[in-house]
C-alpha positions as CSV (number, residue, x, y, z in Angstrom):
1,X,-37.6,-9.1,14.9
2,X,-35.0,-11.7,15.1
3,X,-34.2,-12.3,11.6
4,X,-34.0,-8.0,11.4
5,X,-31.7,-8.4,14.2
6,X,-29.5,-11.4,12.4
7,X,-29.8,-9.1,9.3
8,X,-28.0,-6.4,10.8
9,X,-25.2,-7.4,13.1
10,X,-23.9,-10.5,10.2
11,X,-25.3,-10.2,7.2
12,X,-25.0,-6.3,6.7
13,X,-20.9,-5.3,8.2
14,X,-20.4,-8.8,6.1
15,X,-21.4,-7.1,2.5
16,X,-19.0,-4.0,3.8
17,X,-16.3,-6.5,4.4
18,X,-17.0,-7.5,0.7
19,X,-17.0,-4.0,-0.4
20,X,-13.7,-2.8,1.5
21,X,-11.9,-6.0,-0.3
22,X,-13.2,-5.4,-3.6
23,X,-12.5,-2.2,-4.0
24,X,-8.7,-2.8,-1.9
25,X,-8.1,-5.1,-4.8
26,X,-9.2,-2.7,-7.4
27,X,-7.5,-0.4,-5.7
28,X,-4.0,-2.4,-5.5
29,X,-4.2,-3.6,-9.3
30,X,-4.6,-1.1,-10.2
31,X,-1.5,1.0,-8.5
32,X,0.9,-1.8,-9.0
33,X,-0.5,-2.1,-13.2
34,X,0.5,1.7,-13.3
35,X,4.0,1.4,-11.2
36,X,5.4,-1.6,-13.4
37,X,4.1,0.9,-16.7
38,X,6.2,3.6,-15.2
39,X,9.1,1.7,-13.8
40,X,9.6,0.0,-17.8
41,X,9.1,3.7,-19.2
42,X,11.5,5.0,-16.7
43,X,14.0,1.7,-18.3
44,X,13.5,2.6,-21.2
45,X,14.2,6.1,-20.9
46,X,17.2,5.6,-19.7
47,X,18.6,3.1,-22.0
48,X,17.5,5.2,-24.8
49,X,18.7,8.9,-23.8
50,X,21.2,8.6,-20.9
51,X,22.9,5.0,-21.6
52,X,22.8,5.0,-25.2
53,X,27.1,4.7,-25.7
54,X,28.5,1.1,-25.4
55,X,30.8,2.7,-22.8
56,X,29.8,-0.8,-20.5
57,X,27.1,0.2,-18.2
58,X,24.2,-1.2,-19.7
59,X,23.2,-2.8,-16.4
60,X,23.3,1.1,-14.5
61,X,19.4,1.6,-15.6
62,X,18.7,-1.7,-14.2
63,X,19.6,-0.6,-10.8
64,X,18.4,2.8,-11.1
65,X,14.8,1.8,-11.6
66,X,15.6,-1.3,-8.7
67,X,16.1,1.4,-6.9
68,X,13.3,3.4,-7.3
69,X,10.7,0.1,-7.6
70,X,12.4,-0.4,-3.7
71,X,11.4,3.5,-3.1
72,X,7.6,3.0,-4.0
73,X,8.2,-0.3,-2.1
74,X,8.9,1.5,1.0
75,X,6.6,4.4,0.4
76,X,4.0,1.9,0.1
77,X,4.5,0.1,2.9
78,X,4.7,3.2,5.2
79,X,1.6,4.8,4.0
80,X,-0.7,1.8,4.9
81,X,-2.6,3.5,7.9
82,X,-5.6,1.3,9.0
83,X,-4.8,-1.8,9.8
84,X,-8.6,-3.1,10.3
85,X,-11.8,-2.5,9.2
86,X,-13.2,-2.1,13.2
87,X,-13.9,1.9,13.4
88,X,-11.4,3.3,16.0
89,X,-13.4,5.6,18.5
């Protein structure tokens, strides 16, 4: 009865702890794999169709997409909602 009882108030939310990370880190490679993909597409989109005269601004995409890499920055950051892994009653 005592072991049952160790079993389920350390061994058990531990393993769910181990869950929630694993699949956070999944989770979080796997977004910022897909916004560096997008960010260099967006680059070289614009370096290829918009800034493509040597009129001097070749460092204009580079703070367009700095710009946008600080807007998912700040999306991210503002979307983060639970702060724990303690159920809130």
């Amino acid at each position: 009865m005592v072991r049952d009882y160790v079993k389920q108030e350390t061994l058990d939310p531990l393993r769910g702890v181990g869950r929630w990370l694993a699949w956070g880190i999944v989770g979080a490679i796997s977004l910022l794999f897909g916004a560096v993909v997008g960010l260099i597409g967006l680059l070289r989109l614009l370096q290829a169709v918009v800034f493509d005269q040597p009129n001097g601004l070749t460092w204009a995409p580079y703070m367009i997409v700095a710009g946008f890499a600080l807007i998912f920055i700040w999306l991210s950051l503002t979307r983060i909602q639970r702060p724990s892994l303690h159920k809130e009653s």
